[in-house]
Legacy VTK file of the C-alpha trace (Angstrom):
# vtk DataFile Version 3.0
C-alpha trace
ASCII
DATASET POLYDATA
POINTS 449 float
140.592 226.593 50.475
142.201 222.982 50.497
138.900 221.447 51.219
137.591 223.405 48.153
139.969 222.126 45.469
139.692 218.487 47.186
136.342 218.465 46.780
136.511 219.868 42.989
139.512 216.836 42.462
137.117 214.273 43.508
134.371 215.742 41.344
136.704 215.937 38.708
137.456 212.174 38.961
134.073 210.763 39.275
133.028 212.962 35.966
135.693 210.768 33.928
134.945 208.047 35.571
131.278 207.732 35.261
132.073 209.169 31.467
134.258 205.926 30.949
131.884 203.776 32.163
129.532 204.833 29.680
131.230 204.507 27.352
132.314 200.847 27.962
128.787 200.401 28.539
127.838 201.429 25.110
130.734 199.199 23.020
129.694 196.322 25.595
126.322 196.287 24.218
126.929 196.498 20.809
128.696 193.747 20.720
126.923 191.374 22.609
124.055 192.618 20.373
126.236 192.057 16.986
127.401 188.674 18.381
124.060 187.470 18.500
123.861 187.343 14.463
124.102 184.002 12.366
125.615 183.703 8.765
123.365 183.505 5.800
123.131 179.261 6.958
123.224 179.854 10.488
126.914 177.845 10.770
129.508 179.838 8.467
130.545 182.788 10.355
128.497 186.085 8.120
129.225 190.079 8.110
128.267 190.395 11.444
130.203 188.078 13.775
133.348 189.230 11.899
132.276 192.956 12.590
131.819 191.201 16.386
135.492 189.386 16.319
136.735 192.839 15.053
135.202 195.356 17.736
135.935 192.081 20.675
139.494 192.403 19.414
139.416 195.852 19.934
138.523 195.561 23.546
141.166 192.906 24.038
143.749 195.880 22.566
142.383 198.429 24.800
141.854 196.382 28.014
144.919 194.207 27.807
146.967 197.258 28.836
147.110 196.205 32.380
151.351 195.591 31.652
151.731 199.295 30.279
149.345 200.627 32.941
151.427 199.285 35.718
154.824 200.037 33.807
153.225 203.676 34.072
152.826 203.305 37.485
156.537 202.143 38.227
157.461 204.889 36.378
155.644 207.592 38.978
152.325 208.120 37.097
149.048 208.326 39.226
147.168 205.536 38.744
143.827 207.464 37.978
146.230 209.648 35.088
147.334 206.217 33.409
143.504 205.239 33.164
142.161 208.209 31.971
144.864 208.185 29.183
143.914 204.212 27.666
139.963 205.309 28.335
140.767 208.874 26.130
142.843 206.983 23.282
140.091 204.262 23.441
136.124 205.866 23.330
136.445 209.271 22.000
132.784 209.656 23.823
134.712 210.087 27.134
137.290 212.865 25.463
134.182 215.136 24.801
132.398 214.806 27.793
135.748 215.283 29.978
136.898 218.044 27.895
135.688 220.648 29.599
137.187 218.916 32.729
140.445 221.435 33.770
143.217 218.820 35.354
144.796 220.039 38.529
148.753 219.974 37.696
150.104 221.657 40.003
148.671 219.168 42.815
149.266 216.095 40.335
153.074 217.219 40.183
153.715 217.222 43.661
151.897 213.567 43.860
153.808 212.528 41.101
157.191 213.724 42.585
156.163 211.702 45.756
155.590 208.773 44.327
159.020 208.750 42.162
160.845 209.321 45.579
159.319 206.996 47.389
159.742 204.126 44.702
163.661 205.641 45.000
164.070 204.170 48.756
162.031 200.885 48.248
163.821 199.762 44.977
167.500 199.549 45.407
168.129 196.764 45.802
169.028 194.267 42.523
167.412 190.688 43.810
167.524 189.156 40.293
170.629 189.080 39.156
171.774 185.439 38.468
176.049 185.915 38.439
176.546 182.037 38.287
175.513 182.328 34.827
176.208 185.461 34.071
173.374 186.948 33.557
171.690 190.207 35.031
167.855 188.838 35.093
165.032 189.729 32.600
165.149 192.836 34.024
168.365 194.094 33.183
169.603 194.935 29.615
172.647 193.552 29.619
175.144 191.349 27.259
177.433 189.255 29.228
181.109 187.909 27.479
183.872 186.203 28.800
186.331 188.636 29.870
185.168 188.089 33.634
185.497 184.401 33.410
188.927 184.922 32.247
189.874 187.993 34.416
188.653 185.520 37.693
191.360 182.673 36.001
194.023 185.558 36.312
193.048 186.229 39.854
193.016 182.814 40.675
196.172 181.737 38.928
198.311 185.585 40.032
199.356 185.803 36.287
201.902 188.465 36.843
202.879 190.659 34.740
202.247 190.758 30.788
205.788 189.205 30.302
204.470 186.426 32.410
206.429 186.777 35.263
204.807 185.281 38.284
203.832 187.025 41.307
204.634 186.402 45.029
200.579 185.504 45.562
201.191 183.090 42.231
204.181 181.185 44.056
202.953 180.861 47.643
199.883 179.265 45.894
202.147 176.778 44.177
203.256 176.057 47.373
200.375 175.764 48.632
199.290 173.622 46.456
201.951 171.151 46.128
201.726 170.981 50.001
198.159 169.703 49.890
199.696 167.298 47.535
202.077 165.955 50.047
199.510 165.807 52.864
201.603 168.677 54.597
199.313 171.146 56.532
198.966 174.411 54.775
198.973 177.523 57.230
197.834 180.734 55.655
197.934 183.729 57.413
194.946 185.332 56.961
196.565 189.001 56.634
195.455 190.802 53.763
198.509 192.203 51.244
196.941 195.260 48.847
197.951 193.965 45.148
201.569 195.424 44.271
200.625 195.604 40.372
197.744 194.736 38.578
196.931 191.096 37.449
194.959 192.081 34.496
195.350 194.884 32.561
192.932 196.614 29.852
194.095 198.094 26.309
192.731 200.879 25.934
194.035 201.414 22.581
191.390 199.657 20.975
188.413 200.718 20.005
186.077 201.122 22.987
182.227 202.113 21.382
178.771 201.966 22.989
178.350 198.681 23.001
182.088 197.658 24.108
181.892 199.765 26.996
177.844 198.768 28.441
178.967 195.006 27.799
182.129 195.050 29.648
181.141 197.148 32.396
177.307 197.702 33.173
174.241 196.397 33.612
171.196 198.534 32.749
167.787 198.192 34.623
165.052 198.092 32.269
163.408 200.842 34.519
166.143 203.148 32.641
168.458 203.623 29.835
171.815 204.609 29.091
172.127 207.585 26.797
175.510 206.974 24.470
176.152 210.657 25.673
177.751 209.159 28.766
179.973 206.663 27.263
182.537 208.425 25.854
185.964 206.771 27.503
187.541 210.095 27.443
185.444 211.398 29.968
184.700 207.904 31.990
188.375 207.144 32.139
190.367 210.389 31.987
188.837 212.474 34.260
191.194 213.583 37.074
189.041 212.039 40.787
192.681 213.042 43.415
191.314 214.439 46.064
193.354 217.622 47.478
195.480 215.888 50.645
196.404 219.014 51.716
193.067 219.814 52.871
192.822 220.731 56.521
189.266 219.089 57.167
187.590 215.497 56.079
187.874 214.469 52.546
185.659 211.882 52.463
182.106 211.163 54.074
180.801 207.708 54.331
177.482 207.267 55.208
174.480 204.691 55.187
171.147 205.247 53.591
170.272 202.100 55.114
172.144 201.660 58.324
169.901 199.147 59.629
171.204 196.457 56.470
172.462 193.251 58.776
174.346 189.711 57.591
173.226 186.714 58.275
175.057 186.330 61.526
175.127 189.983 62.508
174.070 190.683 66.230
170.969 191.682 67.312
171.789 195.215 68.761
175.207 195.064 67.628
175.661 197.552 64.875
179.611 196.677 64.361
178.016 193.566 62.850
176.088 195.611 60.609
176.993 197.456 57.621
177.300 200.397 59.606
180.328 198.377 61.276
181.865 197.888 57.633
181.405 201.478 57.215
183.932 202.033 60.312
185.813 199.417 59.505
186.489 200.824 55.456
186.943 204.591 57.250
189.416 203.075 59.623
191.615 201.426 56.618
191.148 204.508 54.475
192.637 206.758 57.362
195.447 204.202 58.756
196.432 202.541 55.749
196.001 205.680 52.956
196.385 208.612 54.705
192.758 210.062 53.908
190.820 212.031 56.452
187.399 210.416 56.620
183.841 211.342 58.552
181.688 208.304 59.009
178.218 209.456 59.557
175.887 206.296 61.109
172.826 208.211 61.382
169.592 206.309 61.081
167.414 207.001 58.052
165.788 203.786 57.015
162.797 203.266 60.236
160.755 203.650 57.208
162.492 202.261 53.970
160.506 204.133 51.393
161.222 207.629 53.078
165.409 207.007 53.503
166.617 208.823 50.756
164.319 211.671 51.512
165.110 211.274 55.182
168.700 211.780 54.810
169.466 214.453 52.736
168.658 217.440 54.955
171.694 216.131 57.334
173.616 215.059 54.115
173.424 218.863 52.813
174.146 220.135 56.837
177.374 218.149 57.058
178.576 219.064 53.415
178.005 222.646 54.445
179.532 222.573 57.226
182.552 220.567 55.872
183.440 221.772 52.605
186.583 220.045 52.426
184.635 216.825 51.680
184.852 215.797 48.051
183.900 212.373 48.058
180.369 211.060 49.219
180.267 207.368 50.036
176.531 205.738 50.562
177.594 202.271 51.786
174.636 199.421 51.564
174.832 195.735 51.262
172.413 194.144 48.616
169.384 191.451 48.898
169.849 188.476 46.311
167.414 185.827 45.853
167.537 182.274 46.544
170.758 180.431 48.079
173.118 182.743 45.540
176.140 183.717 47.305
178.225 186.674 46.366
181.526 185.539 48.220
185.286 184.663 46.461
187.967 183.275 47.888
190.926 186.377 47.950
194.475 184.826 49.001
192.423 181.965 51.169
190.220 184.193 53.096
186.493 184.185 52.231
185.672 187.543 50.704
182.720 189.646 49.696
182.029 190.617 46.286
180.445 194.025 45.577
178.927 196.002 43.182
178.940 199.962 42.712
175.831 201.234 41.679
174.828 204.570 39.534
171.281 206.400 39.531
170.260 208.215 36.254
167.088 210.062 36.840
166.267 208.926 33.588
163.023 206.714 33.023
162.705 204.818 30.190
159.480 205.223 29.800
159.197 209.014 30.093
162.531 210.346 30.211
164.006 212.784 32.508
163.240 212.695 35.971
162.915 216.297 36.631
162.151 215.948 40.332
165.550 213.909 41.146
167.801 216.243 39.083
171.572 215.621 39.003
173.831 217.683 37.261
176.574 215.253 37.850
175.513 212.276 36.292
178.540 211.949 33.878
181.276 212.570 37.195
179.186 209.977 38.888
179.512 207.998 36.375
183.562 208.537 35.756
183.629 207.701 39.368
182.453 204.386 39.273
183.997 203.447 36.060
187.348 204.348 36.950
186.882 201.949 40.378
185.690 199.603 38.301
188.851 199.260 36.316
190.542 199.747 38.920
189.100 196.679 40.794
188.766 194.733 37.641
192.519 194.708 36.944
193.635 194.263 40.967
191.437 192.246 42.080
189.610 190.521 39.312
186.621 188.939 39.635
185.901 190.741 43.284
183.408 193.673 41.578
180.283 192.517 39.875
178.761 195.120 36.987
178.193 198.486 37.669
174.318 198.640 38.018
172.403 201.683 36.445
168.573 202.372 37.919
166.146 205.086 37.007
166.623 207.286 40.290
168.989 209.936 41.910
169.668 207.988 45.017
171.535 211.135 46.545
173.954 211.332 44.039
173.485 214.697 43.338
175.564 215.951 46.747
178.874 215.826 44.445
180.846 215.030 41.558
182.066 211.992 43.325
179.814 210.222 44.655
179.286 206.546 44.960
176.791 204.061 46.263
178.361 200.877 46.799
176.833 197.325 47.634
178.653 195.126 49.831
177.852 191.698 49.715
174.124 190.749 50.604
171.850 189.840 53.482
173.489 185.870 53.512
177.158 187.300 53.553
178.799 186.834 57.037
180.695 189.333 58.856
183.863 187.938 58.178
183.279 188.300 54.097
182.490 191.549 54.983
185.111 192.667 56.898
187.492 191.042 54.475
185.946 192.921 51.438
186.862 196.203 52.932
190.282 195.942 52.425
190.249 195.010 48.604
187.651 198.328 48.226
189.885 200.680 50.790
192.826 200.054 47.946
190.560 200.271 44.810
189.339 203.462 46.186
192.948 204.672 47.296
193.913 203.889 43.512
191.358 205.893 42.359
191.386 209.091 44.787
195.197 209.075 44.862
LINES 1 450
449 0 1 2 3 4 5 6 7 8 9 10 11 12 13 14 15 16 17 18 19 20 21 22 23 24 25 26 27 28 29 30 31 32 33 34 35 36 37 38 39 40 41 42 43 44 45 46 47 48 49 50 51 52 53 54 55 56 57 58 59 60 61 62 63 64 65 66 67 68 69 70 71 72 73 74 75 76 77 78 79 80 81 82 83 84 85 86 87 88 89 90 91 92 93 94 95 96 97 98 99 100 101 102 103 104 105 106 107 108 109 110 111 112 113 114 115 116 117 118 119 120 121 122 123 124 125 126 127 128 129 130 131 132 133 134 135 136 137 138 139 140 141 142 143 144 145 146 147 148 149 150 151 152 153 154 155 156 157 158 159 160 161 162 163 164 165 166 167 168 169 170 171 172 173 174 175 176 177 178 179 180 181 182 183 184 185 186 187 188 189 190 191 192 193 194 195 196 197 198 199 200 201 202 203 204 205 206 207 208 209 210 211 212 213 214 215 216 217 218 219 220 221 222 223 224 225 226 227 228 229 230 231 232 233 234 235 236 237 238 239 240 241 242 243 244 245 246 247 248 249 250 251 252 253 254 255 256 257 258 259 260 261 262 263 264 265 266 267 268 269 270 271 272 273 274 275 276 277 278 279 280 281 282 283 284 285 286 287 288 289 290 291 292 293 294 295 296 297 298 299 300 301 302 303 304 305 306 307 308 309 310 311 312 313 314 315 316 317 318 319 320 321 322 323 324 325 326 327 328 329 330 331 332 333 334 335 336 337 338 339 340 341 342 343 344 345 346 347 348 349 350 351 352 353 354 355 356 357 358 359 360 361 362 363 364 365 366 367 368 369 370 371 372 373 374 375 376 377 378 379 380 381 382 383 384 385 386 387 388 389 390 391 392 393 394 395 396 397 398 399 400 401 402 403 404 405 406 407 408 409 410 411 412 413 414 415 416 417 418 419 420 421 422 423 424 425 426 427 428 429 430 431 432 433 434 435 436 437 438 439 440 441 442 443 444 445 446 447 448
């Protein structure tokens, strides 16, 4: 039976193939044939050779699609569909002699579906964004400003309050400084102290549209887009994330898509090096420091990077079941930058990881709704990572780069809150690492408390 409708697939194929080819044959000819004519005095250009620039520009139209061809192909369209679709608009002598052809959509879908999921686990990762300027890369539809420039003054400078009043951080930094100055040695102690009050501080009072919100806060892949649906602050920033701390089981499961992510001076063999070692080291703080009962799940999904988010979620959907006191899902990565970009800060004199939380859409820009990574949670996703956001934007400013928004599901289905987060990149050392944990076990604690 399978061998059957292979068979009739194939001879499906080479009847709309062999039907193109004809009819690219046939244009092919004419014009070499028309371009063969002279103008009444055998110099000026006559009737013919512009009929010939006409039907050669033509050609160019129809053949120059390689960009959209492959954008359909990013997008999770078989490569043989895309083709037949520019041959069909193209040489209606291949729509009648394939019309009889019946497609096969059942098996197409399934292909299709595939291919979307698989593109899921090998493009995660955002390599081109360039933060020293401020920009997200050509592939990201974003408008930068310069409220993070200023919000990374206030975090360098402790600014206090909004009556001015300076902080403790602010005055030991003084110090510090006017130590330096006296060619004193400065001793720092290197033990992290969560932010008491915020050092920058939104008002939300004014008017906070579309385009306020996506140039503030995100940056939009060009694979997707960003329906205004979603950006309504009353649901981003209102929505109530406290877990229930009464709960007699975890609250919240952290877990790694890609547990195999290392830094560049993680161990060989030594997964505390690796981000699966800054996903025990974030459990640990949210259990000792915040009271939160946490499961930290380092299963190994990513032998074969295209297949991890499809590898996972079978044991993602056991463990919910079988702990449905678990409210928030954590997928903890760290992110692969290009060149000698370095997404470190220093955070009261220790060297510190930035990060970046990350939302899927299942939303292609190209062909809309991803039916085969639903997620009915998209907007509490969404309120999620905005409300961290803020939340890190005002503690720790400067220490969370833009919420990134993709085409795909990325797991993010499992519950209302749930978060993929990117911790540093592959040239971050452990230490940055380590030290960024702390900053995101408050943000988070902000957030869920």
């Amino acid at each position: 039976m399978l061998a059957v409708k292979g068979n009739k697939w194939k001879n499906n194929l080479k009847k709309k193939v062999i039907a193109g080819l004809i009819a690219a044959c046939g244009v092919c000819c004419i014009i070499s044939l028309v371009r063969g004519a002279k103008g009444g005095d055998g110099q000026q250009p006559g009737p013919m050779q512009y009929a010939a620039g006409f039907l050669n520009d033509c050609m160019a139209r129809a053949y120059f699609q390689i960009p959209a061809f492959l954008e359909d192909k990013e997008n999770g369209v078989r490569e043989e569909k895309a083709l037949e679709r520019i041959l069909a608009r193209q040489f209606p002598l291949y729509s009648y002699v394939t019309a009889g052809v019946e497609p096969e959509r059942e098996k197409e879908d399934a292909v299709t579906a595939e291919l979307v999921r698989r593109q899921e686990g090998s493009d995660e990762d955002v390599k081109n964004i360039d933060e020293e300027n401020l920009d997200y890369g050509d592939d990201a539809l974003h408008i930068e400003n310069d409220i993070l420039k200023e919000m990374e003054r206030e975090n360098n400078t402790g600014s206090g309050t909004e009556s001015g009043t300076e902080s403790g951080e602010a005055q030991e930094e003084a110090e510090e400084e006017t130590a330096e100055e006296e060619g004193q040695p400065v001793e720092k102690s290197g033990v992290f102290e969560a932010a008491s009050y915020p050092a920058y501080t939104y008002d939300w009072s004014e008017k906070w549209d579309y385009e306020a919100l996506v140039s503030n806060f995100y940056a939009v892949d060009n694979s997707t887009r960003l329906r205004e649906e979603y950006m309504d602050l009353n649901k981003l920033l209102y929505q109530d994330l406290t877990v229930n701390e009464e709960a007699e089981g975890p609250q919240i499961l952290i877990y790694h898509t890609h547990a195999s992510e290392s830094f560049i001076d993680s161990v060989p063999g030594d997964t505390s090096t690796t981000i699966t070692g800054a996903g025990e080291r974030l459990a640990n703080l949210l259990r000792d420091e915040y009271g939160f009962q946490v499961m930290h799940h380092t299963g190994v999904y990513d032998i074969e990077r295209d297949d991890a988010y499809n590898a996972s979620l079978p044991e993602l959907e056991k463990i919910l079941a079988e702990n449905p006191t678990i409210e928030v899902v954590i997928d903890l990565h760290r992110d692969a930058v290009a060149g000698d970009r370095k997404l470190v800060m220093d955070l009261q004199g220790r060297p510190t990881a930035r990060f970046m939380f990350f939302n899927g859409l299942s939303y292609g820009r190209k062909n809309g709704e991803i039916t085969y990574l639903e997620n009915p949670y998209i907007q509490e996703n969404l309120a999620f990572s905005f409300q961290v956001q803020v939340a890190a934007n005002e503690y720790y400013p400067g220490i969370a780069r833009k919420i990134y928004l993709k085409a795909y599901r990325y797991n993010m289905h499992l519950k209302p809150k749930c978060m993929l987060i990117e911790l540093g990149a592959q040239n971050n050392t452990v230490e940055e690492i380590m030290n960024a944990c702390e900053p995101l076990a408050h943000i988070l604690a902000i957030v869920l408390k």
